[in-house]
C-alpha positions in Angstrom: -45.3 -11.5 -87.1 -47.7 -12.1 -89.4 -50.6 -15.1 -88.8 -51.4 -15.3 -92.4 -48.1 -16.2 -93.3 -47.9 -19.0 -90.3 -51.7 -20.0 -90.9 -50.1 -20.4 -95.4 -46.9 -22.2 -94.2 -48.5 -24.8 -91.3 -51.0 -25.2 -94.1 -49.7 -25.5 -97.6 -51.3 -28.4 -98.8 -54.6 -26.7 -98.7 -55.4 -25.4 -102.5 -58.9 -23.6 -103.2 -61.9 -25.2 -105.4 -63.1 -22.5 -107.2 -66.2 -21.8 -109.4 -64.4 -19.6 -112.2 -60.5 -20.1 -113.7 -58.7 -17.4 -115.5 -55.8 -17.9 -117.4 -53.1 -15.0 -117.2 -50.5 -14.4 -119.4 -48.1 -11.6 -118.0 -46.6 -8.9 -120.0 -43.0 -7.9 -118.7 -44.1 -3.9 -117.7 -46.9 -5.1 -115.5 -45.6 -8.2 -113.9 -45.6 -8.6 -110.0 -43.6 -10.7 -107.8 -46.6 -13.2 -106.9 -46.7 -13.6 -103.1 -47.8 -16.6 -101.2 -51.2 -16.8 -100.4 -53.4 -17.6 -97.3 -55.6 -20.6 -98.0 -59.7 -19.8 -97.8 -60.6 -19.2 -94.5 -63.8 -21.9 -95.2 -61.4 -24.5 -96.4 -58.6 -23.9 -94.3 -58.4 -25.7 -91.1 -55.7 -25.2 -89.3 -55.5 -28.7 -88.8 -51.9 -28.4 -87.3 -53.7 -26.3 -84.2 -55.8 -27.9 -81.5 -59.6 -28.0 -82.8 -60.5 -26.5 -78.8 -58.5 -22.6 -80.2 -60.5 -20.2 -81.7 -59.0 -16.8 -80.8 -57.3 -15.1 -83.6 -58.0 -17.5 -86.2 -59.9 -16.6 -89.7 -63.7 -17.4 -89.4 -63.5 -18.5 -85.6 -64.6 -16.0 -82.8 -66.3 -15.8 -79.4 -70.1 -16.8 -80.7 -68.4 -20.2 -81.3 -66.8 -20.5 -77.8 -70.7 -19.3 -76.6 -72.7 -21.6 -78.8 -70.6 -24.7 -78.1 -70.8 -24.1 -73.8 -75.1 -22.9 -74.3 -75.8 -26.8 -76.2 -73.5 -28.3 -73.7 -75.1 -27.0 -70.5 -77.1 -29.6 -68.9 -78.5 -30.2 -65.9 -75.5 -32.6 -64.5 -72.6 -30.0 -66.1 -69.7 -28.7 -64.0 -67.9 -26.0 -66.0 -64.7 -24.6 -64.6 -63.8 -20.9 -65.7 -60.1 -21.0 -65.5 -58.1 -17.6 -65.9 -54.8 -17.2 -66.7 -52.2 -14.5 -64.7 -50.7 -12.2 -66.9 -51.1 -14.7 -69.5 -49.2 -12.5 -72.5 -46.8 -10.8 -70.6 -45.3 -13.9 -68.8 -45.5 -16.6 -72.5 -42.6 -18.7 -73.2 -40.9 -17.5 -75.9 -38.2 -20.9 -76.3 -41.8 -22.8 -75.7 -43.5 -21.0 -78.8 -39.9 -21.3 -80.9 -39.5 -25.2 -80.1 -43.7 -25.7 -80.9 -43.6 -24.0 -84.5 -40.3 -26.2 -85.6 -42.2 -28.7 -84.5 -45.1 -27.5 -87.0 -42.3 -26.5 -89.6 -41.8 -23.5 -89.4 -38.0 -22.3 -90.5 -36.2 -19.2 -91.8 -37.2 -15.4 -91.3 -40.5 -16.5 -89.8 -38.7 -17.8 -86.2 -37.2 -14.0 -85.7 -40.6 -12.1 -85.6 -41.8 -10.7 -82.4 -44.4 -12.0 -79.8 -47.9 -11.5 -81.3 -51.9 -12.6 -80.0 -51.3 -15.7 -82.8 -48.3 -17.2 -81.3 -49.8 -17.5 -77.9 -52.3 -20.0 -80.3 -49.1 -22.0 -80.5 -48.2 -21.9 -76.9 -51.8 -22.8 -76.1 -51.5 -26.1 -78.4 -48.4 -27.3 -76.9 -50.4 -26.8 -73.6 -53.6 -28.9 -74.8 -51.2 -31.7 -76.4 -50.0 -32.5 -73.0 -53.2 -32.9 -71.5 -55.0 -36.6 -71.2 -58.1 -37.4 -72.8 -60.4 -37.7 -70.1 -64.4 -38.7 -70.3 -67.0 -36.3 -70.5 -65.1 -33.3 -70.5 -64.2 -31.3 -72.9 -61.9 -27.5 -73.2 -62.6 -24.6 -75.3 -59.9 -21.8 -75.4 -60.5 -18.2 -76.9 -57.1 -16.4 -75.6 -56.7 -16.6 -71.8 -60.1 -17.2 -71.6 -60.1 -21.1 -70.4 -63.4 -22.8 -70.6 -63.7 -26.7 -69.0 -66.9 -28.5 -69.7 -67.8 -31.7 -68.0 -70.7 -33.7 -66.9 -68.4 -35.5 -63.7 -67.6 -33.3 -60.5 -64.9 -36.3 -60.8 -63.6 -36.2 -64.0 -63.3 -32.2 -64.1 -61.3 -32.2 -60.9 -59.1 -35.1 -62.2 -58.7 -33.1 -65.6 -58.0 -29.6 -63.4 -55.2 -31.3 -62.0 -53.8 -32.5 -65.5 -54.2 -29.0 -66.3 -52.5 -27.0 -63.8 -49.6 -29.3 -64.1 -49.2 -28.8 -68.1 -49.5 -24.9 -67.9 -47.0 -25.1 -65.2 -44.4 -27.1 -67.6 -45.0 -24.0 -70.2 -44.8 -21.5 -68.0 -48.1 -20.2 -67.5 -49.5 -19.5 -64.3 -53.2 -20.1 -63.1 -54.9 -17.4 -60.8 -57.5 -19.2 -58.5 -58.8 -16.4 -56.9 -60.5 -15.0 -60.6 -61.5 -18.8 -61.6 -64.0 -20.3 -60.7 -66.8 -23.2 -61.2 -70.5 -23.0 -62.1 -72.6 -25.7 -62.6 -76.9 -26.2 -62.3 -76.5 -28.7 -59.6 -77.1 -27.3 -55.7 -73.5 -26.8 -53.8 -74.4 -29.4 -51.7 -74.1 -31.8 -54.4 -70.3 -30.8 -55.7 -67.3 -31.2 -54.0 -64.3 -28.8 -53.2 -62.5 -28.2 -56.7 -58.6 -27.0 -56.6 -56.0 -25.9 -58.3 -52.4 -26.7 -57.2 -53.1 -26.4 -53.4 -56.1 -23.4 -53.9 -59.4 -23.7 -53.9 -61.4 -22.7 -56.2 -64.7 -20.6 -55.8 -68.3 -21.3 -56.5 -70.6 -19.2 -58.5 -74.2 -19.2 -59.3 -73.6 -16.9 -62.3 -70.6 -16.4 -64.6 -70.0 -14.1 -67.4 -67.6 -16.0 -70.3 -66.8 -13.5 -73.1 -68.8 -11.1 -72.1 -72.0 -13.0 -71.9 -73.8 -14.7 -69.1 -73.8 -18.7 -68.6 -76.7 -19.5 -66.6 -79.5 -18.4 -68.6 -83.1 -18.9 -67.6 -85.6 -17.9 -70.4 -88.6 -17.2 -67.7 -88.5 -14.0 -65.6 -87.6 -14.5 -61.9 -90.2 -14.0 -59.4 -90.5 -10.7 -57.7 -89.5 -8.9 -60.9 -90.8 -7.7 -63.6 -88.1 -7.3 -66.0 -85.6 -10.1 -67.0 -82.1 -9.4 -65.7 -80.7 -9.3 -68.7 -82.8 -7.0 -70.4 -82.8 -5.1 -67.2 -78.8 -4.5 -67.6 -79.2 -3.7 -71.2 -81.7 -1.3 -70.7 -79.0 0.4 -67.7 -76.6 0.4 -69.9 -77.6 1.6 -73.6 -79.1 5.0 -72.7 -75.5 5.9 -71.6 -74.1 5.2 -75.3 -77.4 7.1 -76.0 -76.8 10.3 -74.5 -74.2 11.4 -77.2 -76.0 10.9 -80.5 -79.2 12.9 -78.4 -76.6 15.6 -78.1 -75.7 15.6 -81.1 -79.4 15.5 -83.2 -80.2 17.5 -80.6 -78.8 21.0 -82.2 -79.6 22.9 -85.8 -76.4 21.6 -87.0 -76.0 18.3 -85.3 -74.9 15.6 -87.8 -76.5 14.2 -91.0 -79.2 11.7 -90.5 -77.3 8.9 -92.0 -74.1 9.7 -89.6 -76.6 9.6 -86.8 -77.8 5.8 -88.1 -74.2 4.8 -88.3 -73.3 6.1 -84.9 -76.1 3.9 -83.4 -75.7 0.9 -85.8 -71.6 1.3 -84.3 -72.1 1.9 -81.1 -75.6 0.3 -80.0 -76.7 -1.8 -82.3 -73.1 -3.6 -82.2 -73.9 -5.1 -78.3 -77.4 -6.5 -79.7 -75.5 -8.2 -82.1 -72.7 -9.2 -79.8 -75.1 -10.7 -77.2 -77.4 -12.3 -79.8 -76.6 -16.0 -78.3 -77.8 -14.9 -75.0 -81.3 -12.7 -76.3 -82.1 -15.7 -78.4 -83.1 -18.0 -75.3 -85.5 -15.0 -74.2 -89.3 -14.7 -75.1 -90.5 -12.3 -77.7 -92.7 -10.9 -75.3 -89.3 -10.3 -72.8 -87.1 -8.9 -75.6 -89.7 -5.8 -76.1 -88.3 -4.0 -73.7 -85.6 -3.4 -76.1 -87.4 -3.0 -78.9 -89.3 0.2 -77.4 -85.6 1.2 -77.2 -84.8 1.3 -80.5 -88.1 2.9 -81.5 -87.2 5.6 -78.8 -83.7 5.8 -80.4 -85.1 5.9 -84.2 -87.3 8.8 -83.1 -84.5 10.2 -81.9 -82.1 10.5 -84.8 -84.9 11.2 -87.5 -86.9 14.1 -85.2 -90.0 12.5 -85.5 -92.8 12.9 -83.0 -94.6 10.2 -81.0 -97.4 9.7 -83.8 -95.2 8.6 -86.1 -95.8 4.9 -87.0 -92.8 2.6 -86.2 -92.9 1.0 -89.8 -91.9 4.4 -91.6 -89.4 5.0 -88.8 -87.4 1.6 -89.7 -88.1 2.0 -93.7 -86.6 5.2 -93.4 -83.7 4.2 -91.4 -83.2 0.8 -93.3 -83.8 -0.8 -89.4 -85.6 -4.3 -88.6 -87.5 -4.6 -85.7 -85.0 -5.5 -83.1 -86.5 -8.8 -82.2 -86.1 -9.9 -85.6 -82.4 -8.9 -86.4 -81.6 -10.7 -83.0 -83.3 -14.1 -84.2 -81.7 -13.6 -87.6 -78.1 -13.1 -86.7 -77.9 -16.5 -84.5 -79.7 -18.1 -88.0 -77.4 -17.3 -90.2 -74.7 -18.3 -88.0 -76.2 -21.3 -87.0 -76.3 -21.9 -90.8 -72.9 -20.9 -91.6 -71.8 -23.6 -89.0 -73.9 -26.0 -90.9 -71.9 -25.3 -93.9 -68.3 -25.7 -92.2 -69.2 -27.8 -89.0 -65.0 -28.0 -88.5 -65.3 -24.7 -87.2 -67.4 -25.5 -84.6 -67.8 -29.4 -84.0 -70.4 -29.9 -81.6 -72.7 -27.0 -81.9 -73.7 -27.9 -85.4 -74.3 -31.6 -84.5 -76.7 -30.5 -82.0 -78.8 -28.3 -84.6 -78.4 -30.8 -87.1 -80.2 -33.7 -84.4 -82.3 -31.7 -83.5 -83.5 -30.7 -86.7 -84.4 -34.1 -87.5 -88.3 -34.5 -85.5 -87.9 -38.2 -85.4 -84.2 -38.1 -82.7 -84.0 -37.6 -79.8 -83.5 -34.3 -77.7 -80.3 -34.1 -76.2 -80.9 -33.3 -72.7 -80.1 -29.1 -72.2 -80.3 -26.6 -70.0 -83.2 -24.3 -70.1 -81.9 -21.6 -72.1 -79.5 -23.9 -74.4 -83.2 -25.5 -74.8 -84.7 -22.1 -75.9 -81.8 -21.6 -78.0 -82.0 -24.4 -79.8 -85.6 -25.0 -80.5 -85.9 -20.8 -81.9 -83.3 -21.5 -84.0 -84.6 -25.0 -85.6 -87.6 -23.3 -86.5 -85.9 -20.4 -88.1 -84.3 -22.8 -90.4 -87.4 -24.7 -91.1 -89.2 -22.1 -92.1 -86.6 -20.8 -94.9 -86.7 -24.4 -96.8 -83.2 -25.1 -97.1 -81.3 -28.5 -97.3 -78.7 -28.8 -94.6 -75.4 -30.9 -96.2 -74.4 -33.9 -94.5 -71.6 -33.7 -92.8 -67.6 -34.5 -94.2 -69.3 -33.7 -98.1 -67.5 -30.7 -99.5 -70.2 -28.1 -99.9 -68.5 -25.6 -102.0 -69.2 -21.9 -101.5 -71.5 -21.2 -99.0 -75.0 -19.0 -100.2 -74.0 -15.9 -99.1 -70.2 -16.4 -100.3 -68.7 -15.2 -103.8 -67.3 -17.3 -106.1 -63.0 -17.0 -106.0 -61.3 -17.0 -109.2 -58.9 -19.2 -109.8 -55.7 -18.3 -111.4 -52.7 -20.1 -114.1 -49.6 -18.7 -115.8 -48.2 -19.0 -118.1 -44.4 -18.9 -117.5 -42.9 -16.1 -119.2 -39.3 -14.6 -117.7 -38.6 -11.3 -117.7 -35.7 -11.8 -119.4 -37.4 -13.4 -122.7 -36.9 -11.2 -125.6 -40.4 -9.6 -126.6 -40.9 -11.8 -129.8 -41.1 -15.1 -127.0 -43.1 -13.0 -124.8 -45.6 -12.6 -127.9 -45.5 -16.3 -129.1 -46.5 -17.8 -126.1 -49.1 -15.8 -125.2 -50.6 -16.1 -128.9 -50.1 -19.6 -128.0 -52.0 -19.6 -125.2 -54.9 -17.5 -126.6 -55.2 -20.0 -129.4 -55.3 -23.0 -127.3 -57.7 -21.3 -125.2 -60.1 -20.1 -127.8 -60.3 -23.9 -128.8 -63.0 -24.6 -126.4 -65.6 -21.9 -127.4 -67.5 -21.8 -130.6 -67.7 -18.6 -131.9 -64.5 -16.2 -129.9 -64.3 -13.1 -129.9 -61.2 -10.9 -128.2 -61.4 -8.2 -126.1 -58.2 -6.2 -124.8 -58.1 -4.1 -122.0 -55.5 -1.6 -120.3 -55.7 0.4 -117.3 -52.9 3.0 -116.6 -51.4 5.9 -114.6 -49.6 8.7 -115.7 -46.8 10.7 -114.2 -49.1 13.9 -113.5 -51.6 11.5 -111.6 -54.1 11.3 -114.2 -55.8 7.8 -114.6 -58.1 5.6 -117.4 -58.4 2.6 -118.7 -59.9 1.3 -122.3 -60.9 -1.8 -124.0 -60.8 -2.5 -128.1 -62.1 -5.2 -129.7 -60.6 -6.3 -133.7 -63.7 -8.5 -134.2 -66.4 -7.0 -132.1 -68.9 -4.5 -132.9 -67.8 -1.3 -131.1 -70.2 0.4 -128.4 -72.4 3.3 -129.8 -69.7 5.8 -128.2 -66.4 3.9 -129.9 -63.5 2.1 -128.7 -62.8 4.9 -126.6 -61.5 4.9 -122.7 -62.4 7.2 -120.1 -61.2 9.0 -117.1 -60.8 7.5 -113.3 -59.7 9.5 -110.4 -56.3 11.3 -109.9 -56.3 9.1 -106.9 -56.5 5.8 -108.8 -53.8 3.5 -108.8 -52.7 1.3 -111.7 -54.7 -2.0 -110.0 -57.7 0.0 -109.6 -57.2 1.3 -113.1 -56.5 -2.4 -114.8 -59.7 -3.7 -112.5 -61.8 -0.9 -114.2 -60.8 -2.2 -117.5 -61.8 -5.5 -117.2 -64.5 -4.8 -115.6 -65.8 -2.3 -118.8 -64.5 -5.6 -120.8 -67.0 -7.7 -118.6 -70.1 -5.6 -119.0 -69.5 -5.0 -123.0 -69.7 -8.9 -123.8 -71.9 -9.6 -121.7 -74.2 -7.1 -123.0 -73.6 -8.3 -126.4 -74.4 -11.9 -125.5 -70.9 -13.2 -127.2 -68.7 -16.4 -126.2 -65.1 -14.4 -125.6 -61.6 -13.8 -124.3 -61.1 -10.7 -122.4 -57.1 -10.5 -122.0 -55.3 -8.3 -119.7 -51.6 -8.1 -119.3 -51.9 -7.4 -115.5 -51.1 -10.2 -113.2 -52.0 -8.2 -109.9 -55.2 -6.8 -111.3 -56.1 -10.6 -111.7 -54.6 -11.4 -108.4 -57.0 -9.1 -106.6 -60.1 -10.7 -108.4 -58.7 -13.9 -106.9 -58.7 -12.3 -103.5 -61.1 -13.9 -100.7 -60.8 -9.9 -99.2 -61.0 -7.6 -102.6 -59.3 -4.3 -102.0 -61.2 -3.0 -104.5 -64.7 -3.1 -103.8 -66.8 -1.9 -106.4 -64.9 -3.1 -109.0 -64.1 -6.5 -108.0 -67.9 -7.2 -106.5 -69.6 -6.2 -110.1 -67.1 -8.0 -112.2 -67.8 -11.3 -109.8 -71.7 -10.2 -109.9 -71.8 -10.1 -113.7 -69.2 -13.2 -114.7 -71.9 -15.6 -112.4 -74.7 -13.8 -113.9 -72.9 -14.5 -118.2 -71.4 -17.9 -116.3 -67.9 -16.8 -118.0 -65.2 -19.1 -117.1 -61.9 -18.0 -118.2 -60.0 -14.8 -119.6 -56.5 -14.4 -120.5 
């Protein structure tokens, strides 16, 4: 069962604000069926799901669920690690059925089969049963159950609310894989249970993948932080393969070998970003002697070759660097849409602020914080206020917005034609001087594809009004989206006010796609619109 299609039903009344709005008018051989659409993952929500879910929705992953428990760790917590028994296999299927015709959810969409979003929907009818209780909060990515709380009192009381609404939807709690960490001595905590189990201490837990307990200094008696030390046993391993394969004559291309290590190396920097952040410079350089070793590595290069020319040649940042900038930009991006991760952002944005107070953290969620404060302070940016809509974030592209104009396909031709002169004249009302462009994209039954755009008013390019050639492999879209986007770079090399009008209502769907199945085409005819600041085309 699709999510996208639950995710545009639960939330319908959600409609985009875009930047750009084209007006189609449909021609009968290239109309499309328009489908319904997914609202935008940064204005979307989900605002019929529990704000504590954040597996397997759009824009909502794991570095939340880490961020949110790192600012929360203090020096009172209690955090209760709860895991779930066979969590997908055993889900209630009449439970998920009775939640989503609770959300509204009717016709074809009850009959699909079990899928990772619907347990979202069995998880939600588990966290609407539980109490509100002080001080302690829940944060669920899948069956990975996360309990925060600043009471021994109030987590055991909320433990028991717990096991008693997973028991009414039919999930079952394993004790002897939970357990409870928290900064304060043993001594200090009392026994926690589940049901009539106990439920173990632990001085050090790994949640997603990632450690909790994070101290930013090295432990006595060693000389290389723990962390580091388990990266640095268990990199070389992925390493071994791409030294086999540079290794020999005809070994892979250099720029296999960088993807290869950017896929399979680089990816559990990124991953563990949140946790390398509350480290020293001076600790992380461990790793970056690493990635030096590995850059020699997949270029051949001998020991005298200066690092700089080994990561300009490999399109690399220093290591340290790309680990401080990924937890900026997210830390940013949060900024931007705080609903996607409520109490992170609120800590960043206090903290930002050198005159409030510092909320009291744990060491490493100290770290954290302070690195990533300066990070921002240093690029001389305006953080939004909170609840204002902040429109497209920096490093988003505007979405086009598109209208029809109603046209059947059963209108005779001469209708067809009137209304859409109609609409042309209406449109070319609002521009001073208007000049039309038409475009076509098509493909033919022996596979060959082009597309061409002609102008009755505008001067022709040096070469004519003539179209060119795409790939055999082209499908009409991609041929249309090619056309418009020749249409795009002609007037706005000319410098003209102008209609460009198409007759291909997908083709103008895709441009209005937040996830462009075309690429190139899409991304340069965005590129160039923002750069002419175009605002409508026909």
């Amino acid at each position: 069962m699709c999510a996208n299609r639950f995710l545009a039903q639960i939330n319908r009344q959600h409609q985009p604000s875009n930047k750009h709005r084209f007006h189609v008018t449909p021609h009968q051989q290239d109309c499309e069926e328009e489908t319904p659409k997914c609202p935008p993952p940064q204005s979307c929500s989900q605002n019929k799901l529990s704000p504590r879910i954040y597996g397997f929705l759009p824009q909502q992953g794991t570095h939340h669920c880490l961020m949110e428990l790192y600012t929360r760790l203090s020096p009172t917590s209690v955090v209760a690690f709860i895991d779930l028994k066979s969590a997908f296999d055993i889900a209630h299927r009449d439970i998920i059925l009775d939640q989503l015709i609770d959300f509204g959810i009717k016709g074809n969409l009850l009959r699909g089969v079990l899928s990772p979003f619907l347990f979202n929907i069995l998880l939600h009818r588990l966290l609407s049963l539980l109490p509100n209780t002080d001080n302690t909060t829940i944060t669920c990515y899948a069956d990975d159950i996360c309990i925060h709380s600043t009471s021994p009192y109030h987590l055991q009381r909320f433990l028991s609310s717990f096991y008693e609404s997973a028991s009414s939807c039919g999930l079952i709690i394993s004790p002897g894989k939970s357990r409870i960490f928290s900064p304060r001595p043993a001594r200090n905590l009392l026994e926690f249970t589940v049901g009539n189990n106990v439920v173990p201490l632990c001085t050090q837990y790994i949640y997603l993948g990632a450690p909790v307990g994070i101290t930013p200094s090295i432990p006595a008696r060693q000389r290389v932080h723990p962390i580091v030390q388990d990266l640095l046993a268990r990199l070389p391993r992925r390493l071994t393969p791409l030294k086999w394969l540079t290794n020999y004559s005809s070994g892979v291309s250099i720029p296999v070998a960088r993807t290869i290590y950017v896929a399979f190396i680089h990816s559990v920097i990124d991953y563990l970003s949140p946790v390398l952040c509350q480290l020293s410079r001076l600790t992380l350089q461990l790793l970056e002697k690493f990635q030096n070793q590995a850059m020699r590595f997949i270029l051949g290069s001998p020991a005298s070759t200066r690092i700089v020319n080994l990561q300009h040649e490999l399109r690399l940042p220093p290591l340290v660097e790309r680990i401080y900038s990924n937890v900026t930009y997210f830390s940013i991006k949060c900024l931007y849409y705080p609903h996607l991760s409520p109490h992170y952002p609120n800590i960043i944005r206090t903290s930002l602020d050198l005159d409030a107070p510092r909320p009291q953290l744990h060491q490493g969620g100290r770290t954290l914080v302070s690195t990533v404060c300066s990070s921002i302070r240093g690029l001389d940016i305006n953080i939004l206020a909170e609840n204002v809509d902040h429109g497209l974030a920096p490093w988003q592209t505007p979405v086009l917005a598109i209208s029809y104009t109603p046209v059947s396909k059963t209108d005779l031709p001469q209708l067809q034609q009137q209304r859409a002169l109609e609409t042309i004249d209406r449109l070319c009302s609002s521009l001073s001087v208007v000049h039309h462009l038409y475009t076509d994209g098509s493909l033919q039954q022996d596979r060959s594809a082009g597309c061409a755009v002609f102008s009755p008013l505008l001067e022709p390019p040096p070469e004519g009004w003539t179209g060119h050639r795409l790939p055999k492999s082209s499908s009409s879209k991609y041929c249309e989206l090619h056309g418009l986007l020749d249409a795009v770079i002609l007037i706005t090399r000319t410098r003209n006010n102008g209609f460009i009008i198409c007759d291909s209502q997908s083709a103008l769907q895709a441009l209005s796609s937040h996830k462009p199945a075309y690429q190139p085409p899409d991304t340069q005819i965005h590129r160039d619109l923002d750069m002419a600041n175009m605002s409508s085309l026909a």
